[in-house]
VMD Tcl script that draws the C-alpha trace (Angstrom):
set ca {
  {0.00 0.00 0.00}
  {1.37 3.49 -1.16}
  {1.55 6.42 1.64}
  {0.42 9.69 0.71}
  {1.13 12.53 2.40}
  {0.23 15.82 0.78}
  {-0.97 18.92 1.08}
  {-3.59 21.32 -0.70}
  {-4.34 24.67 -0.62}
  {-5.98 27.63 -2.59}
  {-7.26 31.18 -1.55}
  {-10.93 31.96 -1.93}
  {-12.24 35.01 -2.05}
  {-14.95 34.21 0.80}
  {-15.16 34.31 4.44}
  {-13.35 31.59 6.61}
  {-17.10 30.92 7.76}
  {-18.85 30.61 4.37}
  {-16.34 28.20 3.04}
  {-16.59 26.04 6.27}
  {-20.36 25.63 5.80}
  {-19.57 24.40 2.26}
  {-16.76 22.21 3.39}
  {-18.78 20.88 6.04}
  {-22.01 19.79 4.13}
  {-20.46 17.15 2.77}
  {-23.77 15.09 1.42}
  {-24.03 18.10 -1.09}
  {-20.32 17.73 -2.30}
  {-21.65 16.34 -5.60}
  {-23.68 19.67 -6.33}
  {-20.40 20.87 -6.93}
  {-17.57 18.19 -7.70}
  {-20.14 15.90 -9.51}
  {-17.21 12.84 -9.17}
  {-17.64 12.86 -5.63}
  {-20.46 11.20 -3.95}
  {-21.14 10.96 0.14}
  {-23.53 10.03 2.35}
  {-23.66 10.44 5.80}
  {-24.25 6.84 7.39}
  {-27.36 6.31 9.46}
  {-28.55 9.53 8.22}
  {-28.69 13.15 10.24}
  {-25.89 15.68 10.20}
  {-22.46 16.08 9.86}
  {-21.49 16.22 13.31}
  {-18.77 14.79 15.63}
  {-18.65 11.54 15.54}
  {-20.33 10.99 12.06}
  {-19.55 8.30 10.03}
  {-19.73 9.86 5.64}
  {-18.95 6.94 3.06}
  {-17.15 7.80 -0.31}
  {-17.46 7.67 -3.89}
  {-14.54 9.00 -5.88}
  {-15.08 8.45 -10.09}
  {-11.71 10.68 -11.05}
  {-12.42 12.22 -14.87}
  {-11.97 9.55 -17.55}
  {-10.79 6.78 -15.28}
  {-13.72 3.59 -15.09}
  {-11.73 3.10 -11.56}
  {-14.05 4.17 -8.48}
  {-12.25 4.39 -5.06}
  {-14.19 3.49 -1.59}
  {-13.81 4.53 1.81}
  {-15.74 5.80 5.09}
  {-14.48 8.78 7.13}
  {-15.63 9.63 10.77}
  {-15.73 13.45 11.74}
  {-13.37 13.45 15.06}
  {-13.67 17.07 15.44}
  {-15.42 19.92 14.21}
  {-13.77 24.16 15.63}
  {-16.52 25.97 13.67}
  {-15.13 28.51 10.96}
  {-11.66 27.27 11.41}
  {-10.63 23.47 10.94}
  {-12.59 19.97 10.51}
  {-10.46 16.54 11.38}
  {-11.22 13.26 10.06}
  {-10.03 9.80 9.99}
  {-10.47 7.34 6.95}
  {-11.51 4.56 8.77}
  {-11.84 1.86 6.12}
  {-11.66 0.72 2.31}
  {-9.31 2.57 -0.15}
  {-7.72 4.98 2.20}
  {-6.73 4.59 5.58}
  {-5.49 7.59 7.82}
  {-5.84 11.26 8.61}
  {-7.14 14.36 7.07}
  {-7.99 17.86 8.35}
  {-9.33 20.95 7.06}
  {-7.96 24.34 7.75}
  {-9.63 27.60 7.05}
  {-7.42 30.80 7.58}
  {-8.98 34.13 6.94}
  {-6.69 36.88 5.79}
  {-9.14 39.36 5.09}
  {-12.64 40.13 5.76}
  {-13.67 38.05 2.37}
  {-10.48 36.51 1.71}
  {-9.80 32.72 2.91}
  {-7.13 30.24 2.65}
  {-8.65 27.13 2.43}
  {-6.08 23.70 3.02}
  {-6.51 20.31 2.97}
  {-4.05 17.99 4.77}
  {-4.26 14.35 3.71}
  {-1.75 11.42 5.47}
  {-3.32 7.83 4.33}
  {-2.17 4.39 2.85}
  {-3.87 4.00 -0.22}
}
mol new
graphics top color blue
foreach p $ca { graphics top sphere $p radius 0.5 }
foreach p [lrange $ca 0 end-1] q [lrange $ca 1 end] { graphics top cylinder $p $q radius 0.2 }
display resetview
């Protein structure tokens, strides 16, 4: 099993908390990255403690990856951490939302899994 270890970023222009509402509604990823396809398991919210299974389709690949994630915690506006608990990824990842200006956001993604 490969490790991955990377990092991405981008600047938005938004506000840290915007983008973190976005982030964090995860069942409506698709709306927006139409490859991408979660549910949250049992149903409800994205909360603490959640359990969110994955579909990943990347563009002209037939291959689809698999995996669950739990939400282990949630600091409103400013970082979500996760775990990939089972399937095709197993490890860490963790949002990070830094404003630097009033509409302005740095959003990053840190991802540390086997694949």
């Amino acid at each position: 099993m490969p490790n991955l270890d990377t990092v991405d970023s981008m600047e938005i222009d938004a506000s840290a908390e915007e983008l973190f509402a976005v982030i964090l509604d995860y069942p409506r990823m698709r709306d927006w990255y139409p490859r991408y396809k979660i549910d949250v398991i049992g149903g409800g919210p994205v909360q603490e403690g959640c359990r969110l299974s994955h579909e990943l389709s990347p563009p002209g690949s037939p291959v689809k990856s698999r995996f669950t994630r739990t939400i282990t915690a949630i600091d409103p506006g400013r970082s979500i951490e996760e775990t990939y608990d089972d399937g095709d990824l197993v490890g860490n990842g963790r949002w990070v939302f830094e404003p630097l200006s009033e509409n302005r956001t740095r959003v990053s993604f840190y991802c540390k899994v086997r694949s």
